[in-house]
N, C-alpha and C positions, 0 to 999 in steps of 0.2 A: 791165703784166701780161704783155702777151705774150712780152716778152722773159724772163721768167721759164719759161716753156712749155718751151723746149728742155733744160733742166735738170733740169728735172721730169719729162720721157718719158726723159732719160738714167737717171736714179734708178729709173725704175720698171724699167730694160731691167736694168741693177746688179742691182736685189732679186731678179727672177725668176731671174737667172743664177744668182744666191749659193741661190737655191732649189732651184735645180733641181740644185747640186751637192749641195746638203747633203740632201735629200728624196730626189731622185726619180735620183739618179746613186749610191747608195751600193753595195757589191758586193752581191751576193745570200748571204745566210748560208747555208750548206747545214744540215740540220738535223742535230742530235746526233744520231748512230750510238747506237744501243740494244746494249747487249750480248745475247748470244742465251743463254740458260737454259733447260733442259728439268727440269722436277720430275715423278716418275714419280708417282702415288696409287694406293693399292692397289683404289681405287673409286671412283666419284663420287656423293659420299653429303652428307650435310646437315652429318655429324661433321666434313666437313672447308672448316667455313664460311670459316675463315680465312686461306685457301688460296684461295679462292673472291674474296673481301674486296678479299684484298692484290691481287691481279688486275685485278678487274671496279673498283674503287674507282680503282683507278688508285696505286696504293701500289708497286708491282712498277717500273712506268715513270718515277716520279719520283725513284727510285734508279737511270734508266740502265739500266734492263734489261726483255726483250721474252722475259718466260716464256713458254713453251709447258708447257700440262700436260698429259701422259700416262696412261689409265689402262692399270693394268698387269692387272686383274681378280683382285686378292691380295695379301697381304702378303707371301708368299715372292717370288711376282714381281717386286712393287716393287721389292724387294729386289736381286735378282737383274738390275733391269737398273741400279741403282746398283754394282754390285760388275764386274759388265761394263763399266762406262762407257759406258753408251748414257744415262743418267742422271746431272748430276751431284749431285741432291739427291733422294730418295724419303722420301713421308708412306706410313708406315705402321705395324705395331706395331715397336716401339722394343727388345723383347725381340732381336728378329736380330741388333741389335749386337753385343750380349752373346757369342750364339749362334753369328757371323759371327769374332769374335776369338778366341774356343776354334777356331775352324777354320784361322785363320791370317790371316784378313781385318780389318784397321784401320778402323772408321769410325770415328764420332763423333755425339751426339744434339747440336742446335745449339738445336731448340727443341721442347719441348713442345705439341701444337698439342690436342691431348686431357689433362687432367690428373685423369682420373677413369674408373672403370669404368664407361663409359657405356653402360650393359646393363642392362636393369628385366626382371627372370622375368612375363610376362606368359601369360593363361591363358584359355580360353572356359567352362573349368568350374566351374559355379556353383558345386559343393561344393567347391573351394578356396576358405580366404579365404587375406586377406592374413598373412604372418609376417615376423618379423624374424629369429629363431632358427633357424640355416642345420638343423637337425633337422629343420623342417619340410619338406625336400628327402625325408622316409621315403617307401618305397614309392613315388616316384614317378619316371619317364622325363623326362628333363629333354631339348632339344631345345641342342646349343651349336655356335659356328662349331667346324671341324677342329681337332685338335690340328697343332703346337704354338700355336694361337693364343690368346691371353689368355683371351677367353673359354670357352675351355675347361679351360685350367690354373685361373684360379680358381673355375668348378665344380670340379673335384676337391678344389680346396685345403677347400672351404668341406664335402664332403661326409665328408673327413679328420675337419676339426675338430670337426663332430659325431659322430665317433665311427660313425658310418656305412661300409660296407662297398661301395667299387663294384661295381657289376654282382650285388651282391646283395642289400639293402637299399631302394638307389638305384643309379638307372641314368644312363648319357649316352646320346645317341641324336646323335653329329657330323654334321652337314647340310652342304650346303654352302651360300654364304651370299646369301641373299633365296628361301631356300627353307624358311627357321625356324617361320613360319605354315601354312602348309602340313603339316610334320608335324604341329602340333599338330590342323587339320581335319581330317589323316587319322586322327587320334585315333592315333597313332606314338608321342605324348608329350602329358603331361601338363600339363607347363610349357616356354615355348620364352623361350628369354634371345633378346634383341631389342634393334636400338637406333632412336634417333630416324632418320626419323618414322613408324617402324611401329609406337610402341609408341601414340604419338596415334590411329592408323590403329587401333589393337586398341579403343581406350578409343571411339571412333564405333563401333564395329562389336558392341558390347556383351560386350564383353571387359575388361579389366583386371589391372592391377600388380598379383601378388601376393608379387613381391620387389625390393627396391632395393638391388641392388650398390653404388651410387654412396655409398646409405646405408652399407652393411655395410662397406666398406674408407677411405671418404674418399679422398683422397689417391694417386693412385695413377699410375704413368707407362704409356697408355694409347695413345696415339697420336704418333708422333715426327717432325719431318724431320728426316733424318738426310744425312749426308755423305761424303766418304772423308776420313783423316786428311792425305793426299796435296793432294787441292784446300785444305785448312785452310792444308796450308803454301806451297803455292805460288800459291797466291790467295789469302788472306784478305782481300780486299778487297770482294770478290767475297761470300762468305761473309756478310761484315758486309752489305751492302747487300739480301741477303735475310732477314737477322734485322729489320734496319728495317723492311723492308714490312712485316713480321708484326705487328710490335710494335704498328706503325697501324693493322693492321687489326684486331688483337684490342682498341685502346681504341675503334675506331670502332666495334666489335659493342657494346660496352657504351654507347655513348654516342650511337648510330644506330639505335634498331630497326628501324623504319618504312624506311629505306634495306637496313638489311643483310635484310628481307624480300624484298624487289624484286632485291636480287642472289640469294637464297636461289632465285627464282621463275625466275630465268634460265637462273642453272644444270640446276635441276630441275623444267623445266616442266609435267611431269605430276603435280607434289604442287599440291594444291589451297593456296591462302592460306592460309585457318584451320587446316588442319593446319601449314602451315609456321612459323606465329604458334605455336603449341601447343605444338609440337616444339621450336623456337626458346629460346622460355622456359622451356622443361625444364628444359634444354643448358644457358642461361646460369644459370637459378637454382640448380642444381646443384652449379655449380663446374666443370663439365663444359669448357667451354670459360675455360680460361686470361684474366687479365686483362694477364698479361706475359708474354714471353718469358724471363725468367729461370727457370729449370728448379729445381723443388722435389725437392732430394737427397733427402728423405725420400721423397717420392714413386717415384723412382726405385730407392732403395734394397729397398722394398718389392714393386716388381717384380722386382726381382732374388732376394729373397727365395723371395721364391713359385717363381721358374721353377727354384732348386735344390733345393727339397723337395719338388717333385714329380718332380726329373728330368732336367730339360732341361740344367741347368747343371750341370758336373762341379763349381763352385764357383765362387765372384766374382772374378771381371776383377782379374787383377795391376793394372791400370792403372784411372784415370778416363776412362770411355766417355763423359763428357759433357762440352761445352764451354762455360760459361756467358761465357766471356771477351767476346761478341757478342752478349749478352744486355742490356735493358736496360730500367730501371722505369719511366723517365719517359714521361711522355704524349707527349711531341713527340719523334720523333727529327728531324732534320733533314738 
């Protein structure tokens, strides 16, 4: 036996060597370099959960990239610092596009992140009820964000179709924006267009819906991240790896609520739970929030519509302002 010993403490000196190269001598991996991306948001609001998602979920990171998001405090702004390039992606209304290429500027919508007029006319006066027939807008001071902003083009659009008169039948009353409640306690306006989670906020407060845009239009291109035509062509790589996050995070709102609450609550720490819960399921059961990234042209179309018959647009985009080529239906990107 004991002549077996020295063979067997050579063997054991062998293993730990062959160990200690393979374990504990490998090089140090240095860690994946993140690409940096800034996205501007016209606000940090609830509507833009999926922005929020792709981020806080971790969907941004696992595509290689370490966004930063910016609030710009507007959709012109947003805008404004994508067209500077101090952004190279801004969430905001998706009309600019349009608006930004009649001026001479190229961008591109890459995804829908609102797919709905996400705006309920909500009211403290008990002698309104509820209507659906935009007539019901007579006689009254309607409270909307600034022109040119959606919500204001389609107040006008809606008080056209009833054959209604601005500023004389029916009124706009332009606020600016988280100041919508407020006109209506100043008694300034009658009905204030509002979105999540002030209109939850109204419905606690004994208040309520007495119109649903979301109803009255369906469909409709509301909230965009948008690009320059420039980064499409000489990154799209770039491009696609932020369409992926979205895509994850818009199936994970649908298929996480209890999670995409707790990111809702992060973001926005001074909305109470039950209202984020409230406002949440609005948003989703509505349609409001997208369950793809692929961009509904009808949707789109429709905006476009609206902003030349009220004005804004001299006429439709020679070209296609939207990219769906980075778009994509499946549940998993990878």
């Amino acid at each position: 036996m004991k002549r077996y010993i020295p063979f067997i403490s050579i063997l054991a000196i062998i293993l730990v060597v062959v160990a200690y190269f393979l374990f504990f001598n490998k090089p140090v991996e240095k860690p994946k370099e993140l690409t940096k991306v800034t996205v501007s948001q016209a606000f940090q609001h609830l509507l833009y959960i999926g922005l929020y998602v792709a981020k806080d979920a971790g969907f941004f990171e696992e595509q290689g990239l370490d966004v930063k998001i910016e609030t710009a405090g507007g959709d012109a702004q947003t805008f404004a610092a994508l067209t500077s390039g101090n952004a190279q992606f801004c969430q905001g209304d998706p009309a600019f596009v349009a608006i930004g290429y009649e001026q001479g500027w190229e961008g591109r919508v890459v995804v829908m992140a609102v797919d709905r007029v996400a705006i309920w006319g909500v009211t403290f006066d008990k002698n309104i009820q509820p209507f659906t027939d935009p007539i019901g807008f007579k006689n009254k001071t309607v409270a909307t964000y600034p022109n040119p902003n959606t919500s204001y083009v389609v107040q006008k659009q809606l008080v056209q179709q009833a054959g209604l008169i601005l500023d004389k039948n029916s009124k706009i009353l332009q606020v600016q924006f988280g100041t919508e409640l407020a006109a209506l306690q100043n008694k300034q306006a009658d009905i204030a267009q509002t979105i999540e989670p002030n209109v939850s906020q109204v419905e606690l407060q004994a208040g309520k819906v007495v119109f649903s845009y979301p109803e009255a239009y369906g469909p409709l291109a509301f909230t965009g991240l948008m690009t320059s035509k420039k980064l499409i062509e000489e990154n799209p790589a770039l491009v696609q790896k932020v369409v992926n996050a979205y895509e994850k995070a818009f199936n994970y709102i649908q298929t996480n609520f209890d999670s995409t609450v707790i990111i809702a609550k992060k973001e926005l720490p001074n909305l109470e739970e039950k209202i984020i819960r409230k406002a949440l399921h609005r948003l989703i059961d509505s349609g409001c929030i997208p369950k793809h990234t692929k961009i509904n042209e009808e949707s789109w179309n429709k905006l476009l519509q609206i902003r030349v018959d009220v004005g804004d647009l001299k006429s439709y985009p020679k070209v296609n302002l939207l990219d769906n080529s980075f778009a994509t239906e499946s549940e998993v990107v990878k």
